[in-house]
C-alpha positions in Angstrom: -43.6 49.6 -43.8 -42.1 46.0 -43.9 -43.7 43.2 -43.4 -42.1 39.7 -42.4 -44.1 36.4 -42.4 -43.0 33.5 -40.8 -44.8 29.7 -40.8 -45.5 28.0 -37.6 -43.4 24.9 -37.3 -45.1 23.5 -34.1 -48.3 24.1 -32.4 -49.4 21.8 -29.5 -52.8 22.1 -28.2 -54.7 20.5 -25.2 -58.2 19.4 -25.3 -60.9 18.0 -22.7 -64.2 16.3 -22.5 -66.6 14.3 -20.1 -66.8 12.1 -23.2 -64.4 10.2 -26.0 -67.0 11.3 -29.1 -66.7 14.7 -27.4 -63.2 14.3 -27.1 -62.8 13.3 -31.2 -65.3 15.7 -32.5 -62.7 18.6 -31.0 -59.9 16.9 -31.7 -61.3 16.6 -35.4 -62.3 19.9 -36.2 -59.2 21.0 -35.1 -56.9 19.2 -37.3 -59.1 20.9 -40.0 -58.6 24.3 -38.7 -54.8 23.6 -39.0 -55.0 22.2 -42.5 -55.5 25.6 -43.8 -52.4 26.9 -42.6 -50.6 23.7 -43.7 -49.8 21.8 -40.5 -50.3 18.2 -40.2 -50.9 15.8 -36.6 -47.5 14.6 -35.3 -48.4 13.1 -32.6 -51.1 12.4 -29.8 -51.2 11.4 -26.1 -54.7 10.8 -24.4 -55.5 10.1 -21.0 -58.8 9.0 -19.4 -59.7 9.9 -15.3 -62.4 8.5 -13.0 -63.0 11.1 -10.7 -64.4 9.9 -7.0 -67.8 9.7 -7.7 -67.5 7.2 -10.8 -67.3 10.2 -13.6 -64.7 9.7 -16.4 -62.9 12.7 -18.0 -61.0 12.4 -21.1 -58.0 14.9 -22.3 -55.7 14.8 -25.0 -52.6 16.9 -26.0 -52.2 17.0 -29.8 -48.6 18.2 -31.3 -48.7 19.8 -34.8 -46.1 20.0 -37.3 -45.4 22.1 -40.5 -46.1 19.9 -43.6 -43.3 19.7 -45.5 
């Protein structure tokens, strides 16, 4: 039997919340999650949404890179 590993280089992942310290905490404990198999935050994009009756909704796409 042979086995063949091979790192992840990029990872991007979405997230949402009905609040920003919602929005962090998952963020957060995400970038820890990926710290054990060695990726690192390249870059983040956020965007905040009123909906019609006055409620805000926050998302955020997060890219991941292989720490090299």
């Amino acid at each position: 039997m042979n086995f063949q590993f091979e790192l992840i280089e990029d990872k991007i992942e979405f997230f949402e919340a009905t609040d920003i310290k919602e929005l962090e905490k998952k963020i957060n404990d995400k970038v820890e999650q990926n710290k054990a198999i060695m990726m690192h935050v390249h870059t983040v994009s956020h965007q905040m949404h009123v909906d019609e009756n006055g409620r805000k909704f926050y998302s955020a796409v997060v890219h991941f890179k292989l720490k090299k």
